[in-house]
VEXDREN-2710 file (C-alpha; in Angstrom, 1 decimal):
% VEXDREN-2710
k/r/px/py/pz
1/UNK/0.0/0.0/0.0
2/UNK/1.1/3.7/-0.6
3/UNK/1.7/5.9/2.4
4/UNK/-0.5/8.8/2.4
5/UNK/1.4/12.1/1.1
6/UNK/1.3/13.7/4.5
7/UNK/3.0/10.4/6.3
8/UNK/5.8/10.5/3.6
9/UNK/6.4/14.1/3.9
10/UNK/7.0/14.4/7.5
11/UNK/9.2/10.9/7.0
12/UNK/11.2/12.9/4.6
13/UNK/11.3/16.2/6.1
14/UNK/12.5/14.2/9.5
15/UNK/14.8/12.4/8.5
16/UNK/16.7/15.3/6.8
17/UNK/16.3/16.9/10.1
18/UNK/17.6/14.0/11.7
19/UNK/20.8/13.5/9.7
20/UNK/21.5/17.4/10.0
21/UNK/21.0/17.1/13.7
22/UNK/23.7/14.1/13.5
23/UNK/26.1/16.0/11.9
24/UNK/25.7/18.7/14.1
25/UNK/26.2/16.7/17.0
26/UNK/29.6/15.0/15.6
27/UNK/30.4/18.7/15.1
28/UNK/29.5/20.0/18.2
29/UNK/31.2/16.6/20.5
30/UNK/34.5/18.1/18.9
31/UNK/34.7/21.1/20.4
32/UNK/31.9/20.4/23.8
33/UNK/33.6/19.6/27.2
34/UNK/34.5/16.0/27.4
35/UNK/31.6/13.5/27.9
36/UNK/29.5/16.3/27.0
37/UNK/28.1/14.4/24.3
38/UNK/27.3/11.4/26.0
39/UNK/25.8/13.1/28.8
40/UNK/23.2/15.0/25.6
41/UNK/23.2/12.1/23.9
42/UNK/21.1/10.3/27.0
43/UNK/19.1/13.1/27.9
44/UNK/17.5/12.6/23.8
45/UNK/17.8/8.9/23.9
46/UNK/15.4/9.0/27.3
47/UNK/12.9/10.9/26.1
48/UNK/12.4/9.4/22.4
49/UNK/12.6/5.7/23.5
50/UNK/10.3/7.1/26.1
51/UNK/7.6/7.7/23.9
52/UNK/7.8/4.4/22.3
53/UNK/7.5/2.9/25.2
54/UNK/4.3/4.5/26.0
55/UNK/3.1/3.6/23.1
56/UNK/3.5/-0.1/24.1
57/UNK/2.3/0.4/26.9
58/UNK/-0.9/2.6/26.2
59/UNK/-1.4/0.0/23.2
60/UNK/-1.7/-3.1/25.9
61/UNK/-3.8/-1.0/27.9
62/UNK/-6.3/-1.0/24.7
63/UNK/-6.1/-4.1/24.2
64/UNK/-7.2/-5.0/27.5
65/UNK/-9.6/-2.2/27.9
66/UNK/-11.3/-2.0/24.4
67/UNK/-13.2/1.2/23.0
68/UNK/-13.4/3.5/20.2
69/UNK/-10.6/5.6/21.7
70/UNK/-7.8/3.1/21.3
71/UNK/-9.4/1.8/17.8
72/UNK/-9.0/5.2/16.2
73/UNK/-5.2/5.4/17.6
74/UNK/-4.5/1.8/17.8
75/UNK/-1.7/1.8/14.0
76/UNK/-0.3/5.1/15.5
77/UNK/0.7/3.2/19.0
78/UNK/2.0/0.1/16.7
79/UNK/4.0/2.5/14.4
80/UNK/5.3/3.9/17.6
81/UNK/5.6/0.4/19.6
82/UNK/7.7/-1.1/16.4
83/UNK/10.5/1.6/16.8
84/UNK/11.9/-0.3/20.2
85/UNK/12.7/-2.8/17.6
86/UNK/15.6/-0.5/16.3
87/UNK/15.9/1.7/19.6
88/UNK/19.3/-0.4/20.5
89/UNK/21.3/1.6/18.0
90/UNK/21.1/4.2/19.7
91/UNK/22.1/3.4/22.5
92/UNK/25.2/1.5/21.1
93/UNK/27.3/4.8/21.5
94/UNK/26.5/5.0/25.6
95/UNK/26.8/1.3/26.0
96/UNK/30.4/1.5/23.9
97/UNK/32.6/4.7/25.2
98/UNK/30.0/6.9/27.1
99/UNK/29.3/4.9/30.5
100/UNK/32.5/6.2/32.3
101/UNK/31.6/9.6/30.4
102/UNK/28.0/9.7/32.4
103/UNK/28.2/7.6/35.1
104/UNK/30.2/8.5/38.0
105/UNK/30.0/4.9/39.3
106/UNK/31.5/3.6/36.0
107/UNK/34.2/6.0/36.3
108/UNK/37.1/5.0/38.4
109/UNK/39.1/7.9/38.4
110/UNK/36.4/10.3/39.2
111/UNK/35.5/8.0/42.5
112/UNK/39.2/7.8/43.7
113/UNK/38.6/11.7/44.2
114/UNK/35.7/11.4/46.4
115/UNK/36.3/8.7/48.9
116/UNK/32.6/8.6/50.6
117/UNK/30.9/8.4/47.0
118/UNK/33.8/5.5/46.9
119/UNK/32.5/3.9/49.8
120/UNK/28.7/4.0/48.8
121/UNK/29.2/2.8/45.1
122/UNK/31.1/-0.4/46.5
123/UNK/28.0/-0.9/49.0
124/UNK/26.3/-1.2/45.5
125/UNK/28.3/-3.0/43.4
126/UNK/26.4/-6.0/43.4
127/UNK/24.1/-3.7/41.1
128/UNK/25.6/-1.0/39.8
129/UNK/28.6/-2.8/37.4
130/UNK/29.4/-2.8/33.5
131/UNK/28.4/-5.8/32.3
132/UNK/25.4/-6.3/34.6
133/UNK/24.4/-2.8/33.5
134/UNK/24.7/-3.8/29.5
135/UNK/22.6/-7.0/30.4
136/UNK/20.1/-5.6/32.2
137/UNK/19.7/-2.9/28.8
138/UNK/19.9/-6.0/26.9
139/UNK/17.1/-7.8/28.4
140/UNK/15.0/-4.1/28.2
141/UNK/15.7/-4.1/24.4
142/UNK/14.6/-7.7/24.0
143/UNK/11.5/-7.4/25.9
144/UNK/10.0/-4.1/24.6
145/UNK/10.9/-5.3/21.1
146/UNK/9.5/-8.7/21.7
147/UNK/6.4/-7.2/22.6
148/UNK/5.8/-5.0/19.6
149/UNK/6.7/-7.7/17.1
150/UNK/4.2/-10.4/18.7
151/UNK/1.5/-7.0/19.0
152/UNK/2.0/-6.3/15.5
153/UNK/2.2/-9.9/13.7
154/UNK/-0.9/-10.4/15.7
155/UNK/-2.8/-6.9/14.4
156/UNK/-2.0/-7.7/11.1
157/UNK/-3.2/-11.5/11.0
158/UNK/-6.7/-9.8/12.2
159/UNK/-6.5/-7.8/8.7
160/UNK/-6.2/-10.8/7.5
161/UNK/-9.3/-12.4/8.6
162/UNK/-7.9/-13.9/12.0
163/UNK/-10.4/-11.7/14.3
164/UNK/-11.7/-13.1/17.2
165/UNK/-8.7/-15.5/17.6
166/UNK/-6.4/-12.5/16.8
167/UNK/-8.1/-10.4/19.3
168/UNK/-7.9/-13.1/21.8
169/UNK/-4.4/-13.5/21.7
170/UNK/-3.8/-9.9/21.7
171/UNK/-5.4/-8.9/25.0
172/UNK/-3.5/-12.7/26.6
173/UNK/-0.2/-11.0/25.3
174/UNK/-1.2/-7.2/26.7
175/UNK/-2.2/-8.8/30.1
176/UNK/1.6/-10.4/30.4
177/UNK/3.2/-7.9/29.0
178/UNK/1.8/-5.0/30.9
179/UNK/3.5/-6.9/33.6
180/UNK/6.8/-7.1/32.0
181/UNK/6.5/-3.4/31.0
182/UNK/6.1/-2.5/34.8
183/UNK/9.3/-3.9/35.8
184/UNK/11.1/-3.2/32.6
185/UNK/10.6/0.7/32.7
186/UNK/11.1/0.9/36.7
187/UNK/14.3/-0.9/36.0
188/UNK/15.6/1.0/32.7
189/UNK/14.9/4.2/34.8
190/UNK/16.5/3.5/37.7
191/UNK/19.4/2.3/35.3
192/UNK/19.9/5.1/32.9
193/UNK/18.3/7.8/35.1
194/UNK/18.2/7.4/38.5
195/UNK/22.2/6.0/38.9
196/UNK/23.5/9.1/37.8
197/UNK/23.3/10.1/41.2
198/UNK/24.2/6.9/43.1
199/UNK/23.5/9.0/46.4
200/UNK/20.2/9.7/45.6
201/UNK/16.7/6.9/45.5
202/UNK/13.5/6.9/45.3
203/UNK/10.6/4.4/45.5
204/UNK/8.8/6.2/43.3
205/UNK/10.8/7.1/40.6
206/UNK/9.7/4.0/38.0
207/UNK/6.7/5.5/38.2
208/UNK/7.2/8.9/37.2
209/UNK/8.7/8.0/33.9
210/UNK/5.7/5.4/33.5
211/UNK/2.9/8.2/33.7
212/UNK/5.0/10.5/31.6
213/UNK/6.1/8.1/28.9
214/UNK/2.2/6.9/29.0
215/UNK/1.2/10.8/28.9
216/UNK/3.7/11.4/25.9
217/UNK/2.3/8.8/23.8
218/UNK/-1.2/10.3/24.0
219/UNK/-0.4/13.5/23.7
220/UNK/1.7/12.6/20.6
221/UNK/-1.3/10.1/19.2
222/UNK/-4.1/13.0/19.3
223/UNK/-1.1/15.4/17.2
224/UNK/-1.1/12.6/14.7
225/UNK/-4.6/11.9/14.5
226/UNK/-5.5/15.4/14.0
227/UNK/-3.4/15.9/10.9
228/UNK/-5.0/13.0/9.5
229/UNK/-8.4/13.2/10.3
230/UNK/-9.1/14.0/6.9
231/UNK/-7.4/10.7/5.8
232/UNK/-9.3/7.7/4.5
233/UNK/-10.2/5.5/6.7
234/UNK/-9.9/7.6/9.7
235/UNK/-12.4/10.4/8.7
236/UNK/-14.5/7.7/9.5
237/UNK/-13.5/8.1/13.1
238/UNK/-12.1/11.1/13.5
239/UNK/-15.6/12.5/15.2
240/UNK/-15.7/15.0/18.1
241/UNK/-16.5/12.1/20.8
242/UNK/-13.7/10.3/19.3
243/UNK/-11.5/13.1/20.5
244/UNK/-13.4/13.7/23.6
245/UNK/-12.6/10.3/24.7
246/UNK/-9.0/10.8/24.2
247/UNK/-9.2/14.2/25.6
248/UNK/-10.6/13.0/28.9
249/UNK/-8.1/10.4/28.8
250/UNK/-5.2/12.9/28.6
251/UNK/-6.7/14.7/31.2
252/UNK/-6.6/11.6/34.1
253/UNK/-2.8/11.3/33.1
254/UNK/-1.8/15.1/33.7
255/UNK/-3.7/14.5/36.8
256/UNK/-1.8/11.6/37.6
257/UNK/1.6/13.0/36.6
258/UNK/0.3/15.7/39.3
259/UNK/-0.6/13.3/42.1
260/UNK/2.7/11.0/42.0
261/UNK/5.2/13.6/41.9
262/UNK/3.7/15.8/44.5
263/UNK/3.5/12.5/46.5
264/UNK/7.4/11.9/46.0
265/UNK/7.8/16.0/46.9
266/UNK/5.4/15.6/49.8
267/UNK/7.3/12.5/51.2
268/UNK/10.9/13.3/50.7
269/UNK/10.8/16.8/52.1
270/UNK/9.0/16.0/55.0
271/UNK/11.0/13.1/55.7
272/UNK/14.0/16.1/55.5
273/UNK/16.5/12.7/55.0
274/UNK/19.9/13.7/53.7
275/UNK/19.8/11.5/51.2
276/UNK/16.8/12.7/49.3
277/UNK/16.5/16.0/50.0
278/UNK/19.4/17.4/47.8
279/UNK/17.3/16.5/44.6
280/UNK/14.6/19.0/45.5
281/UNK/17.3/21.7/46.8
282/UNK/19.4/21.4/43.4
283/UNK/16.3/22.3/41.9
284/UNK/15.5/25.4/44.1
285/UNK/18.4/27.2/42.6
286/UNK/18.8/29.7/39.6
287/UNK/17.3/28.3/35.9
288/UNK/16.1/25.1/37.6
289/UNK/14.0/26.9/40.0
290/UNK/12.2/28.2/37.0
291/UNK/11.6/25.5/35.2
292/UNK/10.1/23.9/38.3
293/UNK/7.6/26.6/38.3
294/UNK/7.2/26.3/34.6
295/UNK/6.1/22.6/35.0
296/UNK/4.0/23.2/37.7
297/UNK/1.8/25.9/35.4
298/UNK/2.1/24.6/31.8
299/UNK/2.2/20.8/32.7
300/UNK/-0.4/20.5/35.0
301/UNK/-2.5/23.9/35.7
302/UNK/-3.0/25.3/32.1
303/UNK/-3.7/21.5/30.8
304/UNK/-6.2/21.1/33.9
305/UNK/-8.2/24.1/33.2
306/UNK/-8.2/23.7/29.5
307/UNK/-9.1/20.2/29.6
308/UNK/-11.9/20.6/32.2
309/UNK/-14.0/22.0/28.9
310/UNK/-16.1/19.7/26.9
311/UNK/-16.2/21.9/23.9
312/UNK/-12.4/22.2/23.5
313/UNK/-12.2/18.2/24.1
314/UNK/-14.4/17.9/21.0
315/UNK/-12.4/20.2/19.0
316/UNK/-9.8/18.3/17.0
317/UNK/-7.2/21.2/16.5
318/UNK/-7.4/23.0/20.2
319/UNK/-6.8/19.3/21.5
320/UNK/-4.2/19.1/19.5
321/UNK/-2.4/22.3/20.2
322/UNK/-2.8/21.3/23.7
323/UNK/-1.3/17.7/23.3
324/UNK/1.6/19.3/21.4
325/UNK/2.5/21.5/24.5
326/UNK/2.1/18.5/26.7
327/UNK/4.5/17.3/24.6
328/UNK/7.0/20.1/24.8
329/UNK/6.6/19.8/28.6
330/UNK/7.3/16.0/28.7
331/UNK/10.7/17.5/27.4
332/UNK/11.3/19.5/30.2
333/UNK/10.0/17.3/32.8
334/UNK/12.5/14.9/31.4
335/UNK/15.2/17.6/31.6
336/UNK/14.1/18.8/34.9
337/UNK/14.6/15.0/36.5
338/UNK/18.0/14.2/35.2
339/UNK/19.4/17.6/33.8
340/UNK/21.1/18.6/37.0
341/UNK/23.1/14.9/37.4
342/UNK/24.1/15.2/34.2
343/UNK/25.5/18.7/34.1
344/UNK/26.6/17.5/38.3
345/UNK/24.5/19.5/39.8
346/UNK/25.6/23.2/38.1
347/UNK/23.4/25.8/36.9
348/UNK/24.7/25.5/33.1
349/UNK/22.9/23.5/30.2
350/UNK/24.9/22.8/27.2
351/UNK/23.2/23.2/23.6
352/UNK/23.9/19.4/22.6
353/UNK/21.3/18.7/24.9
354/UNK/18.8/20.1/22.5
355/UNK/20.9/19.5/19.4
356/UNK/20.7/15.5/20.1
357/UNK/16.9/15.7/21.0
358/UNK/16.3/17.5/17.8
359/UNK/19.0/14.6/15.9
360/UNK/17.4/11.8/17.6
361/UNK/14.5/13.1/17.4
362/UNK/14.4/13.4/13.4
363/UNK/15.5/10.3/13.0
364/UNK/12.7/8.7/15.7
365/UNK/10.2/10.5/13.9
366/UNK/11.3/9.6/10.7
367/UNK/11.5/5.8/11.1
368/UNK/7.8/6.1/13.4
369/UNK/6.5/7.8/10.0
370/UNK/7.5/5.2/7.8
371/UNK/6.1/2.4/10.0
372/UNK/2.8/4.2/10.3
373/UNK/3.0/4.2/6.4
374/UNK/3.3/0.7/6.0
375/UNK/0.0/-0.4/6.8
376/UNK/-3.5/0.7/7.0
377/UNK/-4.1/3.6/9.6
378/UNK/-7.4/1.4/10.8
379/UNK/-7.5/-1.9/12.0
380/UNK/-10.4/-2.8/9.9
381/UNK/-11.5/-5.9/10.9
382/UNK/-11.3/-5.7/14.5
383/UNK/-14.9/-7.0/15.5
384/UNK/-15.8/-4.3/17.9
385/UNK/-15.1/-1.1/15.0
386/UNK/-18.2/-1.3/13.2
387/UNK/-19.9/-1.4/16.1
388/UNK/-17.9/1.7/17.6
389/UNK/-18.2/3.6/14.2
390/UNK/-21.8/3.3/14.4
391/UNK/-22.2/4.2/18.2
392/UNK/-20.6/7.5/16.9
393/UNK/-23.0/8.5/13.7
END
C-alpha cells in the first residue's frame, strides 16, 4: 500500500532533520567539554525511546480495555511500539565509550577523588557494574521489542481475517506484557536515570517516567490523529467524541503525573532525609528553579483548566495544540529529572542537549513515519469497530 502524502512528507522532512542534527552533534562533540556528548546524547535517547515505550504500553492498555478511543489510535501506537525494535542503536554509542563519560560509578578515576561516594558505590556494586548494567539494557531491548513484534504480527493477521482469535491472543499477550513493561521501565529508569546520582533513591521514581512516557504517547497520538483526520479510513472516526474520549483520557494522566510527583515532593521533604532531600534543593536554585515553576503551570495547571471543557475536548485542533504542549513539557519534565546529574549539579545546560533531541528526534520520527505508512491507519477488521463507528454517527 502507498503511504499517504502527509506520512511520507514528515518521513522525509524528519529524517533530513535527523541526519542534520547528527552531523551537528559529531560537530558539536569536537569542540563540547569531554563526555558532554554522552551526557546529551542520553538526555535525547530517554525521552524518544520514552515515547515508544508508552506507546506499548498505552497500546496493551487497549487491548485490555477495548473502546473506540484506542481503535481510532491503535496503528499510531504500533508504528510507535515497532520503533523499540531498532531503539538499540542508539544506545550502542553509551553502551560503547559513554558509561565512564555519564556515570560517575562507571568511572574509576572520578570515585578515587571522592572517597565517601567511593565507599557507597562499593555498598552497591552487586548492582551497579558494567556488564550487569549492559545485560540488564539488553534484556530491556529484547523485551520491549519482543512485545511490539508479537502485538503487531498479531494486528495484522486480524487484517487478515484472524479476528476473534487474533483479538484473543492480543489482549493474553497485553495482560503479560503489561507486567513485564512494569518492571522493565522501573528498572531501565533506575538504570539510565536514577544512577547518575548513586547517592540519591526513590521508591517512586519508576513511576514517574511510566505516567510521563504513557502521557507522551497520547499526547503525541491525538497530534497525529488530527493531521490525518481527513485521511481515509480515519475520517470515519475522527468525530468530536472520538476526541473527547482521548481528551478526557489525557486529562486523568496530567492529573496523575500531578498526584505522584507531588507524592514523591510531599514524602521526601517532609521526611527532610539527607539523602533525598538534595534532589529538590538542586532544583530550588537559579534556571532550575524556573523550570520547576514552569512545569508546575504549563504541565499540569493550564492542561487542567483547559481540559476541564467539553467543547475544547471535542475540538480536534485545540486538543491538538494542547497535546503538542504537553509534549513540549514532557521534554522539560525529562530535563528537569536528570538535567542537574548530568550537568553535576551546576546551573549550566549545554546546547547538545537540545541538538541530540532534535537529531534523535528526526531520525525517531522519521522511522515512526515510515512504520505508520506501512499499513493501513485502521484496523479494519477488528470485531468491535463497526460497532464503535456506528455508536458514533
Amino acid at each position: 500500500m502507498t503511504a499517504p502524502v502527509a506520512i511520507q512528507a514528515l518521513r522525509q522532512r524528519s529524517l533530513a532533520v535527523g541526519v542534520a542534527g547528527l552531523l551537528a552533534c559529531l560537530a558539536g562533540a569536537a569542540i563540547a567539554p569531554a563526555g558532554q556528548f554522552y551526557r546529551s546524547w542520553l538526555f535525547g535517547f530517554l525521552f524518544w525511546i520514552g515515547v515508544g515505550i508508552g506507546c506499548e504500553s498505552v497500546l496493551m492498555i487497549q487491548h485490555l480495555t477495548g473502546g473506540l478511543w484506542g481503535l481510532t489510535i491503535r496503528r499510531i501506537l504500533e508504528a510507535g511500539s515497532r520503533t523499540l525494535l531498532f531503539a538499540w542503536i542508539l544506545f550502542v554509542p553509551l553502551a560503547l565509550f559513554g558509561l565512564p563519560q555519564v556515570f560517575v560509578w562507571a568511572n574509576h578515576s572520578e570515585l578515587a577523588a571522592d572517597h565517601h561516594l567511593e565507599e557507597l558505590v562499593k555498598d552497591k556494586q552487586l548492582f551497579l557494574n558494567v556488564p550487569f548494567f549492559l545485560a540488564r539494557a539488553g534484556f530491556y531491548f529484547a523485551v520491549w521489542a519482543g512485545l511490539a513484534h508479537v502485538l503487531s504480527k498479531l494486528s495484522l493477521q486480524q487484517d487478515a481475517g484472524w479476528t476473534r482469535k487474533a483479538a484473543r491472543q492480543m489482549r493474553g499477550v497485553a495482560g503479560g506484557g503489561l507486567l513485564l513493561m512494569g518492571l522493565t521501565i522501573s528498572f531501565s529508569a533506575v538504570d539510565w536515570a536514577m544512577s547518575l546520582d548513586p547517592r540519591w533513591f526513590s521508591h517512586i521514581y519508576g513511576v514517574l517516567f511510566m505516567v510521563g512516557q504513557a502521557l507522551s504517547a497520547l499526547a503525541l497520538s491525538i497530534v497525529v490523529l488530527a493531521a490525518l483526520s481527513g485521511e481515509e479510513p480515519l475520517r470515519r472516526v475522527a468525530a468530536p467524541q472520538t476526541f473527547h474520549d482521548l481528551g478526557k483520557l489525557m486529562f486523568a494522566f496530567v492529573m496523575l503525573w500531578a498526584y505522584v510527583n507531588l507524592s514523591q515532593f510531599l514524602i521526601m521533604w517532609s521526611g527532610n532525609l539527607p539523602e533525598e532531600t538534595p534532589f529538590y534543593l538542586r532544583r530550588r536554585e537559579g534556571g532550575w528553579a524556573a523550570l520547576s515553576v514552569l512545569l508546575v503551570v504549563a504541565h499540569f495547571v493550564l492542561p487542567f483548566l483547559l481540559l476541564l471543557s467539553r467543547d475544547i475536548k471535542r475540538n480536534a485542533r485545540l486538543l491538538a495544540t494542547i497535546a503538542a504542549g504537553l509534549l513540549l513539557m514532557r521534554v522539560l519534565d525529562l530535563y528537569w529529572l536528570i538535567g542537574p546529574e548530568l550537568h553535576r549539579g551546576t546551573q549550566a545546560s549545554h546546547a547538545l542537549d537540545l541538538i541530540a533531541l532534535v537529531a534523535i528526534g528526526g531520525l525517531w520520527i522519521a522511522l515512526f513515519a515510515w512504520q505508520l505508512g506501512a499499513h493501513p491507519l485502521l484496523p479494519l477488521q477488528d470485531p468491535e469497530l463497526a460497532e464503535a463507528i456506528e455508536g458514533i454517527h
